[in-house]
C-alpha positions, -999 to 999 in steps of 0.1 A, spaced: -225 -160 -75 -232 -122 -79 -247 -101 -55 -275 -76 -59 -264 -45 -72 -255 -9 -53 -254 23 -70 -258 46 -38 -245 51 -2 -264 52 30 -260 77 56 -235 53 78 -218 41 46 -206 77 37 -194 79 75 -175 53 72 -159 63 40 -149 93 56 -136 81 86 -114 55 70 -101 76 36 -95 102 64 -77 80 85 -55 60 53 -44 98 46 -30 106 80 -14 72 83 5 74 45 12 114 55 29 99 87 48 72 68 59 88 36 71 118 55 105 97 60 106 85 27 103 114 8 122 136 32 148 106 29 170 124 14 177 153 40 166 129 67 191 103 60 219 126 67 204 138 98 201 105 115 232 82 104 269 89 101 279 104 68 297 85 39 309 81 7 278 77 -24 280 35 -22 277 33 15 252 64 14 231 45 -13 231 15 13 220 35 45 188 46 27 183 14 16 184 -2 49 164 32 67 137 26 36 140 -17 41 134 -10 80 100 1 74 86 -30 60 108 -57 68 90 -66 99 57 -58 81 48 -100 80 48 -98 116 31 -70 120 2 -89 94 5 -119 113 -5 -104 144 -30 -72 130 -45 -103 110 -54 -119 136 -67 -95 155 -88 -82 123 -102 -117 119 -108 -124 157 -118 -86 177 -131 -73 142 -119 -49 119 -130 -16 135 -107 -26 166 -77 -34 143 -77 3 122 -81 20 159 -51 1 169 -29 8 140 -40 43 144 -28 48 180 10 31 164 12 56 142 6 82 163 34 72 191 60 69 161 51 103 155 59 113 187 92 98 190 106 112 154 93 145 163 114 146 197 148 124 184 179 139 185 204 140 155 234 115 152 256 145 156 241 148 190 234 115 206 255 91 177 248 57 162 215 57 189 198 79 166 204 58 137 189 26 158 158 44 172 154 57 135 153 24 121 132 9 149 103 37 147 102 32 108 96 -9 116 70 -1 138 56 26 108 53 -3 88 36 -24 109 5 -3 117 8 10 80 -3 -24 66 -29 -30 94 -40 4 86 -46 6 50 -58 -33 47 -82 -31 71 -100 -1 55 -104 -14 22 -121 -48 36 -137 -29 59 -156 -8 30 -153 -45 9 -179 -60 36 -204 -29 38 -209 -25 1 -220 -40 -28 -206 -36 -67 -208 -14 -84 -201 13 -61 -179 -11 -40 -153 -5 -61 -148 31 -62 -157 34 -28 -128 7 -19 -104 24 -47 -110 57 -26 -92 44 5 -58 42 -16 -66 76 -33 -62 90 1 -29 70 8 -15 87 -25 -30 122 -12 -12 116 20 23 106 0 16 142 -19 10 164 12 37 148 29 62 154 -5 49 192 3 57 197 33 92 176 30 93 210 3 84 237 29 108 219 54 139 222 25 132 248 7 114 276 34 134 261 66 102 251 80 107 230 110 102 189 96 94 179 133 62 201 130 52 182 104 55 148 130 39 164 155 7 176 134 7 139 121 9 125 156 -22 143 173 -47 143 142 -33 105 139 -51 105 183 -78 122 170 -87 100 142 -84 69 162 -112 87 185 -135 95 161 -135 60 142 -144 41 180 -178 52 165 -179 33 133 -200 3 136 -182 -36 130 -187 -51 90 -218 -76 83 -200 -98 71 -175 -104 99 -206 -99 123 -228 -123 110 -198 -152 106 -190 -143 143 -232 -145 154 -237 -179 135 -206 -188 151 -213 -184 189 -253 -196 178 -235 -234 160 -218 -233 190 -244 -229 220 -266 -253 197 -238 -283 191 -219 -274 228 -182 -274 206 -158 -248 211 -157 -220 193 -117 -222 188 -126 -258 173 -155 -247 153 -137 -218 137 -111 -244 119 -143 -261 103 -150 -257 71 -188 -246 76 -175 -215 91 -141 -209 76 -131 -224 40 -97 -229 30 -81 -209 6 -70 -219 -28 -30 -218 -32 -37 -206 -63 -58 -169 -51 -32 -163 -24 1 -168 -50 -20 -145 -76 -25 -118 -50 7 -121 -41 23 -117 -77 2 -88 -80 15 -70 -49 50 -76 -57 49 -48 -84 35 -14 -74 71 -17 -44 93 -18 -73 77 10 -95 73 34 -63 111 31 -52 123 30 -87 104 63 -95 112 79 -59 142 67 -40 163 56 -74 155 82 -94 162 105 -65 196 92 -60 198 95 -96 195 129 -95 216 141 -69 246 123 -86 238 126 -123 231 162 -120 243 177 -90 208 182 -76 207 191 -38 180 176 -15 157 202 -13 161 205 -55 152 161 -56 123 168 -31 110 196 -55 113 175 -84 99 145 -67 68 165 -56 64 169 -95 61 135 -102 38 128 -69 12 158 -89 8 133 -119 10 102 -96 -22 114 -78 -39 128 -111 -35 92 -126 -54 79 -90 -79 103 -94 -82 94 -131 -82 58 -125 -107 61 -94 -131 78 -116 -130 48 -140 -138 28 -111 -173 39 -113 -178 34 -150 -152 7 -161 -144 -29 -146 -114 -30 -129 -101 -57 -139 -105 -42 -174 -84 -12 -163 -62 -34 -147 -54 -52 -176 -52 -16 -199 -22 -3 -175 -7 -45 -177 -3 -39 -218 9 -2 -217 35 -9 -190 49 -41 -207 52 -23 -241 70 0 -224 96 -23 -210 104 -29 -248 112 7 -256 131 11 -219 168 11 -232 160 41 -260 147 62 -233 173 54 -210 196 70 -237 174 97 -243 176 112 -210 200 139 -208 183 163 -190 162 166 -155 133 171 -177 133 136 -194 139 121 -163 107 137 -147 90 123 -180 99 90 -171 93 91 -137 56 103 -141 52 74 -169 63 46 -146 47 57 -113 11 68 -132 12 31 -150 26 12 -122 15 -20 -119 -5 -23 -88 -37 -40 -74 -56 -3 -72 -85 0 -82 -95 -39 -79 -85 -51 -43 -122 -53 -37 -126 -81 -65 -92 -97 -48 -106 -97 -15 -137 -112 -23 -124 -148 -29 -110 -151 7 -134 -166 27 -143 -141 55 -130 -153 90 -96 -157 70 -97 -126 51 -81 -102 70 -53 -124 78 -47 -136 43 -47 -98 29 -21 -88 56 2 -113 53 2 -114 16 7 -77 15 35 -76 39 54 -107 30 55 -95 -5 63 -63 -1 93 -74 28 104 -95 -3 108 -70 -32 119 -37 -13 149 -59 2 154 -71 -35 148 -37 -50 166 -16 -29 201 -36 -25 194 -49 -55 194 -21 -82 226 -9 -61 243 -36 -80 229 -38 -107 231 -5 -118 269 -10 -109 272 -42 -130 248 -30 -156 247 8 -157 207 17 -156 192 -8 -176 206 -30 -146 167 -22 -132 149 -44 -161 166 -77 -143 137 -71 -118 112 -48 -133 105 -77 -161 100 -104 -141 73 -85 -116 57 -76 -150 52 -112 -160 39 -126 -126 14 -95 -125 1 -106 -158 -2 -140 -141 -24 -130 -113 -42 -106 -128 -53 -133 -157 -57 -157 -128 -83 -133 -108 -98 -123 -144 -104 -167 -148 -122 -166 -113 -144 -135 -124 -157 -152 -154 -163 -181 -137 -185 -167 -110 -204 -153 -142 -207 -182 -158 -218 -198 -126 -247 -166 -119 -260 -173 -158 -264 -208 -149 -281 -204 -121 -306 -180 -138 -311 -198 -164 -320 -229 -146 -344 -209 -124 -361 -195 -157 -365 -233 -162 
């Protein structure tokens, strides 16, 4: 059943967007500082070795920070559904910031030896797990305060600000390689606006949603004298969810893991061996391709406003599988750094991803299960395909040189189609169900 529409914020709406967007850009500045500055970083931290072996240490540093991301969901969701949602994002905050601090201070592996590599590894796991805390909890936060249409731009803003945070960090991984700027500045920085940001959003006010569930809750339960543990697992307060919503959502989420390392860490690789490129030169590049990455966002979050999602969604579905086709031509055609930046900025600014829709996604979770649902499916599917991505396009590429990449890249593209046909079903449904319902009122 649709809602009554919202074209405009209020005053504490427009806080909140700030204080979350602001917030998801410190947190994806802290993360994707390692990732982009993987490169130099790598070497830094764990032994050197021949290109194989190399190719495998990033994989397992870029693997570390997400592999323990369903743990992380299990335990952030929780929390998010239980203490609220503007607890959780303090939280994740807080994690982010004490990472900081640690990979600001670390000593090199030529200094203290494998221990670096270990801590390393460690700090990136417990990256990961704020990181999915962080950025899931402020889209259903600004989900529950807001109504379509403006929901969705507003919600679409909070992963703008993730890709601005990927792109200052890419710039300052360039400063660090290419001016001799110190990198652990950059950590540091990271760290105490990451204290400061978990300050300021102790003022924002809990969701309705999740406030009201949690009122009628503790009033059911002072009326009937049950539990509230017991009452929560009723169905009056908290619906099941349909297999079906949580295996689309998943399907969907699988896909934007494999376009962003494909673009970033393979491609990088790529061109350090293909043409000689140094890591400052593959930072440089890569920051290139982060410009039209964030122009596409911006493009896309603009659309928001005037377009469906689901219709854009579906736009970037057909674009990206007709590109697929074409895939081995270009492959050939790429003989220069050029072309390679051309396909780079292709995949990354039609990667298939959830953005900017999550709000419709998130919608048809019941509330007290939400937050949990949203974590878990996030982190359990992106633990999935960055373990099969990154060791897998090792081998792949070995067995079957470059176009090795479309034996995951075309699967990922079908089961996004999938879910996002399944999530466009429920949408028209919902319409169908509103027209009904007017029409019999009109009666």
């Amino acid at each position: 059943m649709k809602v009554a529409e919202q074209r405009s914020l209020t005053r504490e709406q427009k806080e909140a967007v700030g204080l979350l967007s602001i917030g998801t850009f410190l947190e994806y500045f802290d993360v994707m500082l390692y990732v982009h500055m993987a490169v130099l970083l790598n070497e830094l931290f764990f032994p050197k070795a021949d290109p194989h072996t190399a190719a495998l240490f990033a994989a397992f540093a870029y693997c570390s920070t997400y592999v323990l991301r369903p743990f992380g969901a299990l335990i952030f969701g929780y929390l998010g559904d239980t203490i609220g949602r503007k607890h959780t994002v303090i939280i994740t905050t807080l994690l982010m910031a004490l990472s900081c601090i640690v990979m600001a201070s670390l000593p090199t592996y030529a200094e203290i030896g494998i221990t670096a590599s270990w801590i390393v590894t460690i700090t990136r796991m417990i990256q990961g797990i704020s990181s999915v805390g962080e950025i899931t909890g402020a889209q259903i936060y600004l989900t529950e305060i807001t109504k379509p249409p403006i929901q969705y731009p507003i919600v679409s803003s909070v992963y703008f600000f993730a890709s601005l945070g990927s792109v200052v960090a890419l710039t300052i991984a360039v400063f660090a390689t290419n001016y001799s700027v110190n990198w652990r500045l950059a950590f540091l920085i990271g760290a105490s606006v990451a204290f400061f940001g978990a300050y300021a959003r102790a003022t924002l006010r809990e969701t309705p949603d999740f406030a009201d569930a949690k009122k009628r809750l503790r009033a059911y339960s002072r009326e009937s004298g049950k539990d509230e543990k017991y009452l929560e697992q009723q169905n009056i307060f908290n619906k099941s969810v349909k297999k079906e919503t949580a295996i689309a959502l998943f399907l969907i989420n699988l896909a934007m893991p494999v376009c962003f390392y494909l673009t970033y860490i393979h491609y990088g690789q790529f061109l350090k061996h293909s043409f000689s490129y140094t890591s400052a030169q593959v930072i440089s590049h890569n920051f290139n391709v982060g410009l039209m990455y964030l122009a596409g966002s911006g493009i896309q979050l603009y659309l928001s406003s005037k377009i469906n999602p689901l219709k854009i969604l579906k736009i970037r579905f057909f674009i990206f599988a007709a590109f697929l086709l074409f895939f081995p031509l270009l492959l050939e055609a790429i003989t220069t750094p050029f072309h390679l930046f051309l396909l780079q900025s292709f995949i990354i600014v039609f990667a298939l991803d959830g953005y900017p829709a999550k709000a419709i996604f998130y919608k048809h979770f019941p509330v007290l299960k939400r937050f949990t649902y949203a974590c878990v499916l996030h982190a359990v599917s992106h633990a999935c395909i960055y373990v099969v991505t990154s060791f897998g396009i090792i081998y792949l590429v070995e067995w079957f040189d470059q176009i090795g990449v479309l034996f995951i890249l075309v699967p990922v593209c079908i089961g996004f189609g999938i879910g996002l046909s399944y999530f466009d079903k429920l949408e028209k449904e919902n319409d169908s169900d509103f027209q009904i319902l007017q029409n019999t009122m009109k009666g």
